[in-house]
Backbone as JSON, one array per atom type, in Angstrom:
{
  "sequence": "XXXXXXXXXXXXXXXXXXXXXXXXXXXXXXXXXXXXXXXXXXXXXXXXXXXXXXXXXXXXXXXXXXXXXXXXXXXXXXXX",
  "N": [[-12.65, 10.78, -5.04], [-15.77, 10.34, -3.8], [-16.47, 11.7, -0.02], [-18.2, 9.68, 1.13], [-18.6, 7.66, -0.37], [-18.86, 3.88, -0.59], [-18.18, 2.15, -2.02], [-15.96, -0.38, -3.53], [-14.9, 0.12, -5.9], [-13.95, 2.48, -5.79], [-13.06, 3.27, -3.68], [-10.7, 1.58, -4.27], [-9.13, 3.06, -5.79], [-8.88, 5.35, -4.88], [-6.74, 4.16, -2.92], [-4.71, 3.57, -5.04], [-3.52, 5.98, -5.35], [-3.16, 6.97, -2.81], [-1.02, 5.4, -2.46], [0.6, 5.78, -4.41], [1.75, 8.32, -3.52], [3.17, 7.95, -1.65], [6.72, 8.42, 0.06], [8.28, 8.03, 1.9], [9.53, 5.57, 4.79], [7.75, 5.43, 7.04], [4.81, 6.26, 6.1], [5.05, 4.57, 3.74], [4.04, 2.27, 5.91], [2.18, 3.09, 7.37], [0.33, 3.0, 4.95], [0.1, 0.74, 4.47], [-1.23, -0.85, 6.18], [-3.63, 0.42, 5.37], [-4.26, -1.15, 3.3], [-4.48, -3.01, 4.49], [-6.8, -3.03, 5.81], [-8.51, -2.3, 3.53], [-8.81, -5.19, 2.81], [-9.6, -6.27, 4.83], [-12.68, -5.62, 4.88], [-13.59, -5.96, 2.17], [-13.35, -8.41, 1.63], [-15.41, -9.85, 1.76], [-17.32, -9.44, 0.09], [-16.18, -9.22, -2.12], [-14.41, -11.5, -2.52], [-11.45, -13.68, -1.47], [-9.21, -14.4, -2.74], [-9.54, -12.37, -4.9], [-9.08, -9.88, -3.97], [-6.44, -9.76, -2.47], [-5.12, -10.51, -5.17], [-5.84, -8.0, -6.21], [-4.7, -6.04, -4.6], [-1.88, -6.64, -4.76], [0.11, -5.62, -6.27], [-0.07, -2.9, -5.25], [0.86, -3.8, -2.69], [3.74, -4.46, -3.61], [4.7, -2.33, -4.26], [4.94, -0.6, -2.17], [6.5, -2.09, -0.31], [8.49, -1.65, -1.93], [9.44, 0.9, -1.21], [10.12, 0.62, 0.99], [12.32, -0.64, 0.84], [14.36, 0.67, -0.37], [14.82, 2.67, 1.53], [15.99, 1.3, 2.68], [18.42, 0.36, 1.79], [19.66, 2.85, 1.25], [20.31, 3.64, 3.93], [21.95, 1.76, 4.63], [24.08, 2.46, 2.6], [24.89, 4.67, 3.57], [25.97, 3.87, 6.16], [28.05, 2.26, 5.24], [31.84, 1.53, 5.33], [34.4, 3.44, 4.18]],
  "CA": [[-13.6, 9.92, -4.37], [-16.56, 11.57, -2.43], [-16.25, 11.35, 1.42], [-19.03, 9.0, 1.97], [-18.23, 6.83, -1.19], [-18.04, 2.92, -0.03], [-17.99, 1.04, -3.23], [-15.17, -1.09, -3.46], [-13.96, 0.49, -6.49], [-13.49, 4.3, -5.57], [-12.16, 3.1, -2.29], [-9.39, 1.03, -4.67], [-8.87, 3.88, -6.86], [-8.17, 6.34, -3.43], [-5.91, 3.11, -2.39], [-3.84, 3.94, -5.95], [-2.92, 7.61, -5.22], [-2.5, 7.06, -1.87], [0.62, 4.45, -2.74], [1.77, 6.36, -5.39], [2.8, 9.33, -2.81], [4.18, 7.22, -0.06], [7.47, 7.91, -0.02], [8.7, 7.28, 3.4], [9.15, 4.26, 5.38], [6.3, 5.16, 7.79], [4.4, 6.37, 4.84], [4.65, 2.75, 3.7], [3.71, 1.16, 7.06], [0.69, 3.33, 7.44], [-0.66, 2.84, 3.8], [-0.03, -1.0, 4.34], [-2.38, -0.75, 7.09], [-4.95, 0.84, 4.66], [-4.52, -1.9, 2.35], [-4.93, -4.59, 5.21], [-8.13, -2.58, 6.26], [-9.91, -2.97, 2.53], [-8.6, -6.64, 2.23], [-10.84, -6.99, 5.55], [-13.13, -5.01, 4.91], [-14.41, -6.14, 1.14], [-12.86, -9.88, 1.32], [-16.37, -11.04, 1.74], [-17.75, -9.07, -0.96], [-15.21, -9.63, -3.88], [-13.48, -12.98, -2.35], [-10.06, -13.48, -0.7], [-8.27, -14.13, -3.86], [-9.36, -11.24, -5.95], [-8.75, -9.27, -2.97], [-5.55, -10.31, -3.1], [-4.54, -10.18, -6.81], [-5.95, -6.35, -6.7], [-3.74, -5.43, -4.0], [-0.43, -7.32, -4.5], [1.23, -4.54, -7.32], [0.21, -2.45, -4.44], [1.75, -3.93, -1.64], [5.11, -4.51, -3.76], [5.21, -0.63, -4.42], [5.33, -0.12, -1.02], [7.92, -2.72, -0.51], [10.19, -1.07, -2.71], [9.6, 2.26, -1.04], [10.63, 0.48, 2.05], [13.91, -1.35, 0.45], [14.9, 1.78, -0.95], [15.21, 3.62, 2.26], [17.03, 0.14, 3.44], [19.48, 0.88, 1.03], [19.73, 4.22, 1.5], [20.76, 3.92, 5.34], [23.34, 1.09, 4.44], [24.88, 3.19, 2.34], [25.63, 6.01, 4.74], [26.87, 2.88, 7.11], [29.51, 1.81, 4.3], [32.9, 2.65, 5.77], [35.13, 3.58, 3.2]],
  "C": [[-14.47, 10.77, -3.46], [-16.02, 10.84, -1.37], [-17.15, 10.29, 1.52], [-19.16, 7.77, 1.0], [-18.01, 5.16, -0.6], [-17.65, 1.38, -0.86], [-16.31, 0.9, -3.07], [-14.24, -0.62, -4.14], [-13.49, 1.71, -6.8], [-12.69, 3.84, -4.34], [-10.55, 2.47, -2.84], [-8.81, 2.41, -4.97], [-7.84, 4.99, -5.99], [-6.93, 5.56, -2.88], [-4.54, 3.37, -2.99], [-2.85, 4.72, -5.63], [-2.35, 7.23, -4.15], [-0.96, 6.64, -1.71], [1.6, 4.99, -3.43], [2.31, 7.33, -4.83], [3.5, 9.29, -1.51], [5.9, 7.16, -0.55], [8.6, 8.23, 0.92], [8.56, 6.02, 3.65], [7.61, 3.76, 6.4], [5.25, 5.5, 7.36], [3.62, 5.39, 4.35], [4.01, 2.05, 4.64], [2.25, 1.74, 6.78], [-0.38, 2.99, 6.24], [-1.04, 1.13, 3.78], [-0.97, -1.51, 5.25], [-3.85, -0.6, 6.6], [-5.2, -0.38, 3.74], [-4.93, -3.3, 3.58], [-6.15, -4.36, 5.44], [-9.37, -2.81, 4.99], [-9.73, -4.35, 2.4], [-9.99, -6.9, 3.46], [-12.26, -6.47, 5.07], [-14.03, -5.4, 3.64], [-13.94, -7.55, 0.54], [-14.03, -10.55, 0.92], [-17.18, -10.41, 0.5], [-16.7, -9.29, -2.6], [-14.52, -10.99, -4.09], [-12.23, -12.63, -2.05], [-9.28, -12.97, -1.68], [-7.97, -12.7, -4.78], [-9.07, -9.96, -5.13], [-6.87, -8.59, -2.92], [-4.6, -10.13, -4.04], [-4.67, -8.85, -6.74], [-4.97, -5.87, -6.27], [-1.89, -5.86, -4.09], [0.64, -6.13, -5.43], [1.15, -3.25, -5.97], [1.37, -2.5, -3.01], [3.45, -4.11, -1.97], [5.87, -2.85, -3.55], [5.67, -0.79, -3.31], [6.35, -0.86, -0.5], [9.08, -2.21, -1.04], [10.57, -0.06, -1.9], [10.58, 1.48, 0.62], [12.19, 0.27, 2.03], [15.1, 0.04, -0.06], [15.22, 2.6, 0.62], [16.3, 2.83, 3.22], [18.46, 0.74, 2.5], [20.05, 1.63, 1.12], [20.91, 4.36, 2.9], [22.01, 2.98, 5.25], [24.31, 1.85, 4.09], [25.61, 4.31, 3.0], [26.65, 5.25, 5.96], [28.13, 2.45, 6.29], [30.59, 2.63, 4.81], [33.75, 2.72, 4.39], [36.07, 4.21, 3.35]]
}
């Protein structure tokens, strides 16, 4: 994506990558931030919904990445 790029759909595209190498919890928080920032940011240009629909496979990723580190820390709590 160039730097000064503000089309909707290089800014998704940068949105992609970014998710796909989150893989921390605060990682996740901060990228979920980025995704709340284009939902505001191009709601009124594309509409809520499709807004929305683009981002939701996104926001699960990052969900997982989060559940996964839930998991993770349980497991070390398991007495055994």
């Amino acid at each position: 994506m160039d730097k000064r790029s503000t089309h909707w759909a290089d800014v998704f595209n940068w949105l992609q990558v970014v998710v796909d190498s989150c893989k921390t919890v605060q990682q996740s928080d901060n990228c979920m931030r980025l995704l709340q920032n284009f939902e505001r940011t191009y709601e009124n240009r594309l509409g809520i919904s499709e807004c929305m629909e683009m981002l939701r496979p996104l926001k699960h990723q990052l969900w997982n990445v989060g559940e996964l580190s839930f998991s993770e820390k349980m497991k070390k709590l398991e007495i055994k």
